[in-house]
LOTIPA-173739 format. One line per field, with one value per residue (C-alpha): x, y, z; residue in three letters. Coordinates in Angstrom, 3 decimals. Example, Ala and Ser with C-alpha at 12.3 -4.5 7.8 and 13.67 -1.06 7.14 Angstrom:
<atoms>
px	[12.300 | 13.670]
py	[-4.500 | -1.060]
pz	[7.800 | 7.140]
rest	[ALA | SER]
</atoms>
This chain:
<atoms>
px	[136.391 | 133.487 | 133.594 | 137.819 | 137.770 | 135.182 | 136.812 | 140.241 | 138.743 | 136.860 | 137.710 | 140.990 | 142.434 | 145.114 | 146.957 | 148.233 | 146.063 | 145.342 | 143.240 | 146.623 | 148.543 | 151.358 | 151.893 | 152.527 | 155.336 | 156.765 | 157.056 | 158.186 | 160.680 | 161.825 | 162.164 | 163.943 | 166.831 | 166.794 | 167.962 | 169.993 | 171.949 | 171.854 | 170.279 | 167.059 | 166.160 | 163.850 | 160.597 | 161.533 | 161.853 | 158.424 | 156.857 | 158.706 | 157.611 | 153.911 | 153.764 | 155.268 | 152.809 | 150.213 | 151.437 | 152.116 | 148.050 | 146.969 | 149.393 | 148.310 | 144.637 | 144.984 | 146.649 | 143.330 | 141.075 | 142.495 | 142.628 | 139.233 | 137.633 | 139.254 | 137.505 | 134.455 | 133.630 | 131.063 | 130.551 | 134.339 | 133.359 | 131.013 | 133.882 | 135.281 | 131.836 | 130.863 | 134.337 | 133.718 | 130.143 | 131.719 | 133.914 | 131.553 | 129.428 | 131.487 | 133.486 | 129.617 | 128.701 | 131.800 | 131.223 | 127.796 | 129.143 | 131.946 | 129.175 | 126.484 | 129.904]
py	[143.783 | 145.270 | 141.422 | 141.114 | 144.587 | 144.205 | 140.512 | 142.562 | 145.222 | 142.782 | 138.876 | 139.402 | 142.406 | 141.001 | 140.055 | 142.445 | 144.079 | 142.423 | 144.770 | 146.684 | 144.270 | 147.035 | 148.728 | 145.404 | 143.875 | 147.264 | 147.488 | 143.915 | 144.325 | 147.497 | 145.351 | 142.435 | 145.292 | 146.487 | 143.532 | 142.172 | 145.306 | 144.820 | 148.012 | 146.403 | 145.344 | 143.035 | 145.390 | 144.909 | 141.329 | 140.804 | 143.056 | 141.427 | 137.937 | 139.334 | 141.034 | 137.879 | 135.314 | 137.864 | 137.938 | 134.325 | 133.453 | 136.493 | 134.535 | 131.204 | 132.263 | 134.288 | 130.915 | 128.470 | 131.284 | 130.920 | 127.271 | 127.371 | 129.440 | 127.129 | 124.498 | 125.327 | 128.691 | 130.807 | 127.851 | 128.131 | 130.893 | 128.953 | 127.742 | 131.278 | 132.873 | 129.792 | 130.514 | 134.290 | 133.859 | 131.042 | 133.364 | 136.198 | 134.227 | 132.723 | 136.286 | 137.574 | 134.792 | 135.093 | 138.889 | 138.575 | 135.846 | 138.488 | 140.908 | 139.124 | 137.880]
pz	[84.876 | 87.325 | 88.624 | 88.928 | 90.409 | 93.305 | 93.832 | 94.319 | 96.782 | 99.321 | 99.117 | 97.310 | 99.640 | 101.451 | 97.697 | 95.318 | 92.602 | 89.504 | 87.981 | 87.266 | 86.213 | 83.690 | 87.494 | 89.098 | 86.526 | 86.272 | 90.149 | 90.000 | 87.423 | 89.081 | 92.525 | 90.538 | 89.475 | 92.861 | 94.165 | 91.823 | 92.185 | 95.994 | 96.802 | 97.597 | 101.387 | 103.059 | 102.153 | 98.278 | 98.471 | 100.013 | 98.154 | 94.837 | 96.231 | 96.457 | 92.925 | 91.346 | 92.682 | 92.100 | 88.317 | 87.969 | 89.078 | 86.576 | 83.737 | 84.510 | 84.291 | 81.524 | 79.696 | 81.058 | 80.037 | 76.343 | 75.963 | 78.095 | 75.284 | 72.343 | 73.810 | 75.713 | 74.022 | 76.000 | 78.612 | 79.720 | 82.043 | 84.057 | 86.002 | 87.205 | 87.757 | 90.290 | 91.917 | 92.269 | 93.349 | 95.738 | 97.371 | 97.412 | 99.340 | 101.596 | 102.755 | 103.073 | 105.183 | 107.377 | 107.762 | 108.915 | 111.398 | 112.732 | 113.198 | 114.630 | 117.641]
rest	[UNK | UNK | UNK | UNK | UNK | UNK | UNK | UNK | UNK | UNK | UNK | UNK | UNK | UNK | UNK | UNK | UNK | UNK | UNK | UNK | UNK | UNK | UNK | UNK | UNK | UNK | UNK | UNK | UNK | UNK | UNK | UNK | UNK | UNK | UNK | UNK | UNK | UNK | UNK | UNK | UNK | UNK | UNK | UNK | UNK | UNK | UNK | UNK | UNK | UNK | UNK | UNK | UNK | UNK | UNK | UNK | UNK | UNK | UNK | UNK | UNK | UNK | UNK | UNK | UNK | UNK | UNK | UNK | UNK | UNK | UNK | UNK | UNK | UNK | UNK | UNK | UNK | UNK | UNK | UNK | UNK | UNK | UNK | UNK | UNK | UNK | UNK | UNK | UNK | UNK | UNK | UNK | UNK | UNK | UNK | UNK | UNK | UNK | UNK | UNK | UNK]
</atoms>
């Protein structure tokens, strides 16, 4: 969680959360009834748009993560800690870049 939680904060910022993922389907479900009702405007539907593909990534990796450990056990992780550290990298290399302009 210390991992998914940092990711969220710095190379993951411009997405929604998904370190709270209870607040983000309740928002979305609220949003959903918003505008079905038609009481919802243009703000709700991005922010519903956001929150669901933010949801569907957390669901689809929660699924691979499953049938990841079924198979692979322990070793199913090395594939999301190469992407993290991947991406951690990367966003420190470009800010060191942005400050050494």
């Amino acid at each position: 969680m210390g991992v998914q939680n940092a990711a969220a904060r710095s190379v993951l910022s411009s997405v929604a959360p998904t370190t709270v993922m209870t607040g983000n389907v309740t928002q979305l479900v609220i949003d959903c009834v918003d505008l079905a009702l038609g009481v919802g405007d243009s703000k709700v539907r991005r922010r519903a748009i956001k929150l669901f593909w933010s949801i569907a990534a957390f669901a689809i990796g929660a699924v691979a993560g499953g049938f990841g450990t079924v198979a692979m056990n322990f070793a199913s992780l090395i594939i999301p800690v190469t992407v993290v550290a991947w991406l951690a990298i990367s966003r420190t290399r470009s800010d060191l870049q942005t400050q050494m302009n």
